[in-house]
C-alpha positions as CSV (number, residue, x, y, z in Angstrom):
1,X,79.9,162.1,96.0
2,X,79.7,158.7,97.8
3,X,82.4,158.0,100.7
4,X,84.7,156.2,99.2
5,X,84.8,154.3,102.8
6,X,81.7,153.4,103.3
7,X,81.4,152.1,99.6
8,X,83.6,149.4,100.6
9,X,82.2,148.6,103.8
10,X,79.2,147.7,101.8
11,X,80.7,145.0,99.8
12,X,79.4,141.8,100.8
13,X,82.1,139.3,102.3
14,X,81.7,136.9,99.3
15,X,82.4,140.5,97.0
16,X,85.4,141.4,99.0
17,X,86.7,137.9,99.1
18,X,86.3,137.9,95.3
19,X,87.9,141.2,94.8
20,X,91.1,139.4,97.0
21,X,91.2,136.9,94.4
22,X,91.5,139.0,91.9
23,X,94.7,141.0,93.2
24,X,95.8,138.0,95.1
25,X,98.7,137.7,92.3
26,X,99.7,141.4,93.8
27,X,100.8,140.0,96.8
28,X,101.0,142.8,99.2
29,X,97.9,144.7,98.0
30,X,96.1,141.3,98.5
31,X,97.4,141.2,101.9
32,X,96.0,145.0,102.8
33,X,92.8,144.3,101.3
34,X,92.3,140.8,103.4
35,X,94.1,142.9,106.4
36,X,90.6,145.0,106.1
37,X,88.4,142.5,106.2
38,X,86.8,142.0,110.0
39,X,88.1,138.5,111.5
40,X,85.6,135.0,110.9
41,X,84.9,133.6,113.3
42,X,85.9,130.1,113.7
43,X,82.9,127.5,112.5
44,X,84.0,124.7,114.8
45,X,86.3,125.0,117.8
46,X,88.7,122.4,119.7
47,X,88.7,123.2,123.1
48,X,91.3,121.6,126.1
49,X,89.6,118.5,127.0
50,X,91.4,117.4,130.3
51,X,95.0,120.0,130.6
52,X,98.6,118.3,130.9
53,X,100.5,118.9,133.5
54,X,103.5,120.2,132.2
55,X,107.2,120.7,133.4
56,X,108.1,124.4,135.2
57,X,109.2,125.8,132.2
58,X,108.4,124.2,129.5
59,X,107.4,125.8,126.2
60,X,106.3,125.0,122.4
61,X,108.8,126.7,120.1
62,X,107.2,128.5,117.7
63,X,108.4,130.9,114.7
64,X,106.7,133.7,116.5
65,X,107.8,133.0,119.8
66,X,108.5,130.5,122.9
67,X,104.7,130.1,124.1
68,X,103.4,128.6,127.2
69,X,101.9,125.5,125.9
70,X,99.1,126.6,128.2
71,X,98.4,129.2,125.4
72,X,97.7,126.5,123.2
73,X,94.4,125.3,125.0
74,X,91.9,126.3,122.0
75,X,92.8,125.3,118.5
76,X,93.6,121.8,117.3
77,X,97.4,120.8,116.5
78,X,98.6,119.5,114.0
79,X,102.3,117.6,114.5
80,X,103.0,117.0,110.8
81,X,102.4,118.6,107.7
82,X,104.5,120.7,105.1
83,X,103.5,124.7,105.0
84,X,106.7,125.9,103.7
85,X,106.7,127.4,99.8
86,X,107.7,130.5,97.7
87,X,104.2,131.1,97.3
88,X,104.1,132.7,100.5
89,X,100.6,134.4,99.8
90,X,99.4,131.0,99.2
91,X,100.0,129.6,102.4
92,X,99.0,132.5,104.4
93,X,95.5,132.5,102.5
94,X,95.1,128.5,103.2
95,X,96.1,128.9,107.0
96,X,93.8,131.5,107.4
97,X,90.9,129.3,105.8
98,X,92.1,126.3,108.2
99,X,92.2,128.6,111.1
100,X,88.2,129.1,110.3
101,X,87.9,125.4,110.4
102,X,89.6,125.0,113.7
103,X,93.1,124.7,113.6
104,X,95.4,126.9,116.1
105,X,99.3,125.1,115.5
106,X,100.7,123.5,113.0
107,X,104.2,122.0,112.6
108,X,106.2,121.9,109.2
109,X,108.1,119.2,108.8
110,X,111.6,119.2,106.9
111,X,113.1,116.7,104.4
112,X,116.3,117.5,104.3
113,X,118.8,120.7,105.1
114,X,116.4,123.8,104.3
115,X,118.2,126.2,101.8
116,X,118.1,130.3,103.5
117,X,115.0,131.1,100.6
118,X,113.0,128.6,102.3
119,X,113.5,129.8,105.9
120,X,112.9,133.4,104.8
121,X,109.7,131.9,103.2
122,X,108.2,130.0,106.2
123,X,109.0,133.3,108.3
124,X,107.2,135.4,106.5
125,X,104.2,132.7,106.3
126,X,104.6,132.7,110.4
127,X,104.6,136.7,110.3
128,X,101.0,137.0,108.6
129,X,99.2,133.9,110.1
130,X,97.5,133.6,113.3
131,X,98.0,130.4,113.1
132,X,100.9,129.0,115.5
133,X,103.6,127.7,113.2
134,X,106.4,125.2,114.7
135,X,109.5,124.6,112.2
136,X,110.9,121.1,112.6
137,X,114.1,119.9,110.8
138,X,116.9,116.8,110.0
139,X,117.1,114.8,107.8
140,X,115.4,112.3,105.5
141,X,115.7,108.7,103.4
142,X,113.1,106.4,102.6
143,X,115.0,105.2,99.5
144,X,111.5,104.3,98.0
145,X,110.8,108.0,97.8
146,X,113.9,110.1,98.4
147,X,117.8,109.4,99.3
148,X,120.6,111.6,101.4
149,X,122.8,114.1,100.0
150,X,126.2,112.6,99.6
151,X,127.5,115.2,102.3
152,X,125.4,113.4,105.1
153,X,126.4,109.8,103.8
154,X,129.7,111.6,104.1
155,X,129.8,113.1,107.4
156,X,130.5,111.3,110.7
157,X,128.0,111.0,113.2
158,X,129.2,113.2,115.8
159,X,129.6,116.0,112.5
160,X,125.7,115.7,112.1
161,X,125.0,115.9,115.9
162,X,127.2,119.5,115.9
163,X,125.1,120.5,112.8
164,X,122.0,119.6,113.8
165,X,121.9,121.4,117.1
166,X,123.6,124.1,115.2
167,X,120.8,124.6,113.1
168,X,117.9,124.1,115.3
169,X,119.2,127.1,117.2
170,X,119.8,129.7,114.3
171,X,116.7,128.3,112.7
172,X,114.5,128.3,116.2
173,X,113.5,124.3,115.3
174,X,110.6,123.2,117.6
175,X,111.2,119.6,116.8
176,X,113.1,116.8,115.1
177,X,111.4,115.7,111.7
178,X,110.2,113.9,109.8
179,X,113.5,111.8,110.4
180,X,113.1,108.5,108.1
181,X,114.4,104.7,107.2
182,X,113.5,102.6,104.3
183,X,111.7,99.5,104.8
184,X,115.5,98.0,105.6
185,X,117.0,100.1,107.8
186,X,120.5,101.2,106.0
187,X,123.4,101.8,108.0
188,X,123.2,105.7,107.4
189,X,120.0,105.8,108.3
190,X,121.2,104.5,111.7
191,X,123.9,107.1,112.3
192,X,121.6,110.0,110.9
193,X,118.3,108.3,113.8
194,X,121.5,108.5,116.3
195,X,122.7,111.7,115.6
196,X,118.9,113.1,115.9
197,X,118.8,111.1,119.3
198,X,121.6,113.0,120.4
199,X,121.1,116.1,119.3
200,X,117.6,115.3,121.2
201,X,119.4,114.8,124.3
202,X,121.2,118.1,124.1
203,X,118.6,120.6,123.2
204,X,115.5,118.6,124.2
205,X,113.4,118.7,121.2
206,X,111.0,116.7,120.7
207,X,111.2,114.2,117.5
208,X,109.0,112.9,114.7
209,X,109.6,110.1,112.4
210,X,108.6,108.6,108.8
211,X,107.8,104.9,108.1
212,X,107.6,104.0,104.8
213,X,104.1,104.0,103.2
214,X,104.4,100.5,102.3
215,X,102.9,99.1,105.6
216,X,106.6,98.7,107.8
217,X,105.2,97.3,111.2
218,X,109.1,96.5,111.6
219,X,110.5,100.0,111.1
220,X,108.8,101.2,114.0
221,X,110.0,98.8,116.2
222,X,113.6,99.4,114.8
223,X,113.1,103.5,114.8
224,X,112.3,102.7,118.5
225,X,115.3,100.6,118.7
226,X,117.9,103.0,118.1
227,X,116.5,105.9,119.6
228,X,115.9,104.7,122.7
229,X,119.3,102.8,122.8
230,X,120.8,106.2,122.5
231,X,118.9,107.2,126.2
232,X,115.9,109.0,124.8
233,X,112.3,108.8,126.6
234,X,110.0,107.3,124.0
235,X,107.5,109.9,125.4
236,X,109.4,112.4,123.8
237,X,109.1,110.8,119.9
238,X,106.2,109.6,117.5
239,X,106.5,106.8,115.0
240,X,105.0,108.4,112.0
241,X,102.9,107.1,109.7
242,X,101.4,104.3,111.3
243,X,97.9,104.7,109.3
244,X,99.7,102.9,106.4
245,X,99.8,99.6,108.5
246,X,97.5,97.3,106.4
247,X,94.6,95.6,108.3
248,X,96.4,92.2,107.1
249,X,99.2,93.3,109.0
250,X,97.8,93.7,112.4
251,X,98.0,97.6,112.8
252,X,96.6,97.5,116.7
253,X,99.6,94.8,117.4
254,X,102.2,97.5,115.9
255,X,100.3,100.7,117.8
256,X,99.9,98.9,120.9
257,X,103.8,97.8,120.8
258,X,104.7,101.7,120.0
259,X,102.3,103.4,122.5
260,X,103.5,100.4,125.6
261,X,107.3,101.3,125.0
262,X,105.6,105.1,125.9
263,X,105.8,106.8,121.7
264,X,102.9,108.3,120.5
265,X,101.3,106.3,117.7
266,X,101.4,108.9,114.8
267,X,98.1,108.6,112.3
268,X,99.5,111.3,109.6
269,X,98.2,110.1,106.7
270,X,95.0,111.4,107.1
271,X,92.1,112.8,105.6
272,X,93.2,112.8,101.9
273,X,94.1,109.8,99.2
274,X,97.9,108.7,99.3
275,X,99.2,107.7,96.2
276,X,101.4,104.9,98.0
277,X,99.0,103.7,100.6
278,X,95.7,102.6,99.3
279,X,93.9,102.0,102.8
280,X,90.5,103.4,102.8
281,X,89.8,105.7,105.5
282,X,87.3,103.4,106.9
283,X,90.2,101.4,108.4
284,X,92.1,104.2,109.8
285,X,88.8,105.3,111.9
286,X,89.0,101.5,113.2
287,X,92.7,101.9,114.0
288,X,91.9,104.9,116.4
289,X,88.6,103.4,118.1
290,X,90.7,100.0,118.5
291,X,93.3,102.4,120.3
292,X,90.8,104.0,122.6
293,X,89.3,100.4,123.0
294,X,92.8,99.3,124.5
295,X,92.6,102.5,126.4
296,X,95.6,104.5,124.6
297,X,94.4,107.7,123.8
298,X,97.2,109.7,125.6
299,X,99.2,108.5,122.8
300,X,97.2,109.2,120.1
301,X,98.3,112.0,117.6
302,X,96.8,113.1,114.2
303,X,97.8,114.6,111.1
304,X,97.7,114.7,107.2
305,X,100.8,114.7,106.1
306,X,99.7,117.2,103.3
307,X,101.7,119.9,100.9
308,X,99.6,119.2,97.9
309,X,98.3,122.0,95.9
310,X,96.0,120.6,94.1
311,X,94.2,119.6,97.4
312,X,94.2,123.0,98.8
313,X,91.4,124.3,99.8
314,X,91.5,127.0,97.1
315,X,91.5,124.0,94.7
316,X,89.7,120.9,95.5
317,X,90.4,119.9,99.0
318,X,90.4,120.9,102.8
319,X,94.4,121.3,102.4
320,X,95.9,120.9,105.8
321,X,92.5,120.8,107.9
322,X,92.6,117.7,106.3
323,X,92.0,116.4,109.6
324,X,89.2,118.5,110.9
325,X,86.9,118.8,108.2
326,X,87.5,115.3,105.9
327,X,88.6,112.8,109.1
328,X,87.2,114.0,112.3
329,X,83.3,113.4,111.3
330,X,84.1,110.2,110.2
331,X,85.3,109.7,114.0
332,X,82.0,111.6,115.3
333,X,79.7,109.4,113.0
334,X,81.6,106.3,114.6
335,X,80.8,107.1,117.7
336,X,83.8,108.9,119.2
337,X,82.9,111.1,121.8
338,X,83.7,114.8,121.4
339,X,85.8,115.3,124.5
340,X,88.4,112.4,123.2
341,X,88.7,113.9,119.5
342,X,89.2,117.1,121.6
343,X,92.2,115.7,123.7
344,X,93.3,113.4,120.8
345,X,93.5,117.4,118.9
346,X,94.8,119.5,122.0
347,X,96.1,118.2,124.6
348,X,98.2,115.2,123.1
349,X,100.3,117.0,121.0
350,X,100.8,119.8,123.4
351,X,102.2,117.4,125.4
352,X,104.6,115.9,122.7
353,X,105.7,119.6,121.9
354,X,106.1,121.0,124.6
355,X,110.2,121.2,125.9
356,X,111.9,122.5,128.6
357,X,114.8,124.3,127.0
358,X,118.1,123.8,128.3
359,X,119.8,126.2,130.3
């Protein structure tokens, strides 16, 4: 009789990664049989280019743990995309897959007040990936795309600022966003920017924002506006979006504005069409060599923006290595050198997450 064990230790690793597809519906006998299989390793790796300095300290909150953003040297970041779902054995399948392709953190971003199901969900997603997951919360209106629950337009700004440091303790948040304004900023929109400012100020996490996708060189400079006017260091936030900047509308004049007034310029739109921002993705390569050209690349910082299905990698896409595997050749093929994509994917956005908790 043959040894039952070393039957399946023959299976070829396309077999057994067909055999997980089969019982993937099974959820936790998909996750023993992928448990079994011996770890890839990684086909491309993003290696510390030129390490931060940072703060006695400081860490990078993550769902499984406070880690020493030294820890973080190997493994690109990603500072916004959205990995939270019920389909929990989904998401831990596509990190895995993205882990292969070079990604070691990624942070989910939160449009609106997360209900408990969807914290249990991202927790278990964070207990079966190896790859770092940061959870990042507030709230969000671009009222193009999505509007506030009456309760926020209801509540007073210092109300939000109890809340949302409430939460980002019981919820172990590693960051403010995607906090967002519609191409006019409304007046709640303002109170909900200063209430995340605030609540900045007292926990010291680190904040991300959304500009419309309609090309809003003005919201950024607004964003900027009101946070800093509430005392925060720009160094601590990125203005998102800033890859939907059309060429006719002077994106370099808008990143170089951010990234003087000490923001990171965030490029999250990448690697993947966007149904409201046709620009092709020859013109957001230019926007990042027309940033190292003027000698910005400490505040560069990419990501794709991406939760859809469809473009998962077990579909039709690269899901969210996005980045690595669809945008980053375009960058080597235009020249960039390796040890700038590598500190662009590293080192920048461990130095935007990384916080020195309060005492």
């Amino acid at each position: 009789m043959t040894d039952p064990t070393m039957r399946c230790r023959g299976y070829s690793r396309r077999e057994a990664l067909g055999m997980l597809g089969t019982v993937a519906a099974t959820g936790a006998g998909a996750a023993a049989f992928g448990a079994a299989l011996p770890p890839l390793r990684a086909q491309q790796t993003f290696m510390s280019a030129e390490p931060p300095d940072f703060p006695a300290g400081a860490v990078i909150r993550t769902l499984q743990g406070d880690v020493d953003p030294v820890e973080l040297a190997e493994g690109a970041t990603l500072f916004h995309e959205h990995v939270g779902r019920a389909d929990v054995d989904l998401a831990v399948e596509e990190l895995a897959a993205c882990a292969f392709d070079g990604l070691g953190c990624i942070v989910d971003a939160a449009t609106g007040r997360r209900t408990p199901e969807q914290v249990e969900h991202l927790n278990a997603i964070a207990a079966r990936s190896e790859v770092r997951i940061v959870m990042a919360g507030g709230y969000f209106e671009d009222i193009g795309f999505a509007i506030y629950p009456v309760r926020v337009a209801e509540m007073s700004e210092d109300e939000l600022v109890e809340e949302l440091v409430a939460d980002a303790a019981a919820q172990r948040w590693g960051a403010f966003g995607e906090i967002a304004s519609s191409l006019e900023m409304r007046p709640d929109e303002r109170k909900v920017h200063r209430a995340v400012a605030r609540a900045h100020l007292r926990t010291g996490l680190p904040i991300f924002t959304h500009t419309p996708h309609e090309s809003c060189p003005s919201c950024a400079m607004e964003q900027m506006d009101v946070i800093e006017g509430v005392g925060v260091d720009l160094s601590r936030v990125v203005i998102g979006h800033m890859a939907t900047i059309r060429p006719e509308h002077d994106p370099l004049a808008t990143h170089t504005a951010v990234a003087r007034r000490g923001a990171f310029v965030g490029l999250d739109t990448l690697g993947h069409e966007m149904s409201r921002s046709d620009i092709p993705a020859a013109d957001k390569v230019r926007m990042v060599q027309d940033l190292l050209d003027a000698g910005l690349e400490d505040h560069i910082l990419l990501s794709s923006d991406q939760g859809n299905v469809r473009q998962f990698k077990r579909y039709y896409g690269h899901g969210w290595a996005s980045v690595l595997m669809q945008f980053v050749p375009k960058l080597r093929y235009a020249g960039v050198p390796e040890e700038t994509i590598r500190k662009i994917l590293v080192d920048n956005p461990r130095r935007f997450l990384a916080f020195v908790p309060p005492a």
